[in-house]
C-alpha positions as CSV (number, residue, x, y, z in Angstrom):
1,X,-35.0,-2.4,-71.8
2,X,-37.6,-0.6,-69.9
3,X,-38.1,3.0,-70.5
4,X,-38.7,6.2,-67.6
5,X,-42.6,7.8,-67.9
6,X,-42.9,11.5,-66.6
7,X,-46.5,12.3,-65.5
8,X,-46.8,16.2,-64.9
9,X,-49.4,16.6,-62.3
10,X,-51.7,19.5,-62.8
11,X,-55.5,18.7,-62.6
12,X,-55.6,15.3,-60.2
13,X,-53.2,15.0,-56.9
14,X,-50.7,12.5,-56.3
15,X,-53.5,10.4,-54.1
16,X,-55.6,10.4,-57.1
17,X,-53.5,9.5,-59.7
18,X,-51.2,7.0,-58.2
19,X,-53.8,4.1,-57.4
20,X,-54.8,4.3,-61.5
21,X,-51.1,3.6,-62.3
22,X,-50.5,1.2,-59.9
23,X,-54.0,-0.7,-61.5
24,X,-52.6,-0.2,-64.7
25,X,-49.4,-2.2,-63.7
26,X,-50.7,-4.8,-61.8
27,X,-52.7,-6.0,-64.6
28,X,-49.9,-6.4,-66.5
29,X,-48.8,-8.6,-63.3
30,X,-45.9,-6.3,-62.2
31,X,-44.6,-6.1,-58.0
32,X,-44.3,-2.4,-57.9
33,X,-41.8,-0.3,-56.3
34,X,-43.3,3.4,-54.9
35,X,-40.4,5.4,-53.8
36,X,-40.5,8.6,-52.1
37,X,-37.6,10.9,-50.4
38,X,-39.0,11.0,-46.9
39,X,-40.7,8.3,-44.5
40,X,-43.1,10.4,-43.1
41,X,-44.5,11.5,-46.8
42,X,-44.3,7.7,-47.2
43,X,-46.4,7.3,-44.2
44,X,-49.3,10.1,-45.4
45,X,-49.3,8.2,-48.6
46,X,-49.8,4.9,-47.3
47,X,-52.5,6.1,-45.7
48,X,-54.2,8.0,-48.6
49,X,-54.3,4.1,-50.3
50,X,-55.7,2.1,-47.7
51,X,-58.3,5.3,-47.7
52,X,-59.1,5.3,-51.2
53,X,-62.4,4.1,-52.9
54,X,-63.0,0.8,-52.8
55,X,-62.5,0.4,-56.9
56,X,-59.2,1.5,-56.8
57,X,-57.7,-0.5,-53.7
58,X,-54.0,-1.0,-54.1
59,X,-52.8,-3.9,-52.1
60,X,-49.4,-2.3,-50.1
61,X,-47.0,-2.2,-47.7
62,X,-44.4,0.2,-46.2
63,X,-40.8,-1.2,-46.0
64,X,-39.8,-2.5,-43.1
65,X,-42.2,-4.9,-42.3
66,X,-42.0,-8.8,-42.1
67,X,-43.7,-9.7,-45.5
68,X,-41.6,-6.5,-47.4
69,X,-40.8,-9.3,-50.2
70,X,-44.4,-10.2,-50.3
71,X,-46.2,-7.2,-51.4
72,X,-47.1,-6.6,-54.4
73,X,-47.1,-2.7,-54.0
74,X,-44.0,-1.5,-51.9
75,X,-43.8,1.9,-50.3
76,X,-39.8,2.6,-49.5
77,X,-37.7,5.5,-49.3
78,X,-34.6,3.6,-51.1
79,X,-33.6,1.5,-53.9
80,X,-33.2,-2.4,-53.3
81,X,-36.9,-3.0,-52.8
82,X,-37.2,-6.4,-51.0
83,X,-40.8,-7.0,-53.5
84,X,-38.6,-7.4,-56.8
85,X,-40.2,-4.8,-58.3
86,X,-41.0,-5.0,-62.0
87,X,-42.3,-1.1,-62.1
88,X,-40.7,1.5,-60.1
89,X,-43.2,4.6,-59.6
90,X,-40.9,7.6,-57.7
91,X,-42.4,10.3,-56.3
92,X,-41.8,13.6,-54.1
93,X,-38.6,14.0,-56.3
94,X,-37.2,10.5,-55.3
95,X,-33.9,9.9,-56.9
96,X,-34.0,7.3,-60.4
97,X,-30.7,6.1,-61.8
98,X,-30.3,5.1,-65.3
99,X,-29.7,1.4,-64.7
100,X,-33.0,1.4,-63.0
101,X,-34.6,2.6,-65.8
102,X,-33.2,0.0,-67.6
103,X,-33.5,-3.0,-65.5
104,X,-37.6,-2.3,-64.9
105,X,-40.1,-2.9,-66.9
106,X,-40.9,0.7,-66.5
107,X,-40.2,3.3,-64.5
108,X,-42.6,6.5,-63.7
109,X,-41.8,9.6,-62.3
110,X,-44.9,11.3,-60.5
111,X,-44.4,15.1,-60.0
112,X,-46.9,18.1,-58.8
113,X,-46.9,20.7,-62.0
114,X,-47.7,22.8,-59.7
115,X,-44.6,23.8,-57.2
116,X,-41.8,25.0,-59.2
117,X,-39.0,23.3,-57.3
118,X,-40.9,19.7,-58.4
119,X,-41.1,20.9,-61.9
120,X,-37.6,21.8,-62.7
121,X,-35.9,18.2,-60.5
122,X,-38.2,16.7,-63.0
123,X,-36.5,18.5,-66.0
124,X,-32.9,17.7,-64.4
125,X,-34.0,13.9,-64.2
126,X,-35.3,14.3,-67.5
127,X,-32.1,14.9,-69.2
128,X,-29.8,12.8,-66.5
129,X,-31.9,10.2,-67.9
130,X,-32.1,10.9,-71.7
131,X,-28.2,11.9,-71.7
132,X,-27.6,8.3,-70.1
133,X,-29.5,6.6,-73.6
134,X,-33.0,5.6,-71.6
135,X,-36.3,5.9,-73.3
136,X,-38.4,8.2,-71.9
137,X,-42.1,9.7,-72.4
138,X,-43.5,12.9,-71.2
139,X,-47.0,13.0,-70.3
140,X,-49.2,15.9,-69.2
141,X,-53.3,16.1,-68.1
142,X,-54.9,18.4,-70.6
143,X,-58.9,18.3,-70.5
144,X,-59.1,16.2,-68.0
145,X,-57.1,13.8,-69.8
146,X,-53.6,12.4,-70.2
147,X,-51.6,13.4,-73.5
148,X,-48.1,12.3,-74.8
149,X,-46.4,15.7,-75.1
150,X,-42.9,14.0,-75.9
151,X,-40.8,11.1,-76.8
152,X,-36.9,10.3,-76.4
């Protein structure tokens, strides 16, 4: 039974912080699901990876292509992600059910501490997801650092 992460972003951007995560679980040899609410946010963000330094290369692709199964790092808008994800990393307040949660390996939930409406669909996932009986963490960036704040 996998379990939901929350990272509250407040010192790094989404750009910054997503490529570390996505390291973190291909080394444990995971196909990774990145879901976002909107295509052209998807877009912007697949083009902040293949932009990023050179030690922190993420190998993706955008759904809808012809090697969607393929990759090990998926950008989609929508569940069903053809890669057979292991991980599923939503962000931009992309919608995570509970047997999601439970089916992954983990799940992690990406949101900006800094605009209010991002903060408070995080605290409504939160407790959809803690009142449906899935593990969940909640980490924050203090000194530069991340910290586990809380544990369900």
């Amino acid at each position: 039974m996998g379990a939901a992460f929350f990272y509250h972003l407040t010192q790094t951007p989404l750009e910054s912080t997503l490529p570390m995560l996505i390291a973190k679980s291909r080394e444990k040899g995971w196909q990774i699901e990145v879901r976002g609410r909107e295509t052209d946010t998807m877009a912007q963000l697949d083009l902040a990876l293949w932009r990023g330094p050179d030690d922190s290369f993420a190998p993706h692709g955008l759904a809808g292509g012809p090697h969607d199964a393929d990759q090990p790092v998926l950008l989609t808008t929508g569940g069903g992600a053809a890669n057979a994800p292991a991980c599923l990393m939503a962000v931009h307040g992309a919608d995570v059910t509970a047997d999601e949660v439970t089916t992954m390996e983990r799940t992690c939930i990406l949101f900006d501490g800094q605009d209010g409406a991002a903060v408070a669909h995080a605290r409504t996932q939160w407790k959809a997801l803690t009142d449906a009986g899935c593990a969940a963490q909640y980490w924050a960036q203090e000194g530069g650092r991340w910290a586990m704040l809380a544990q369900k």
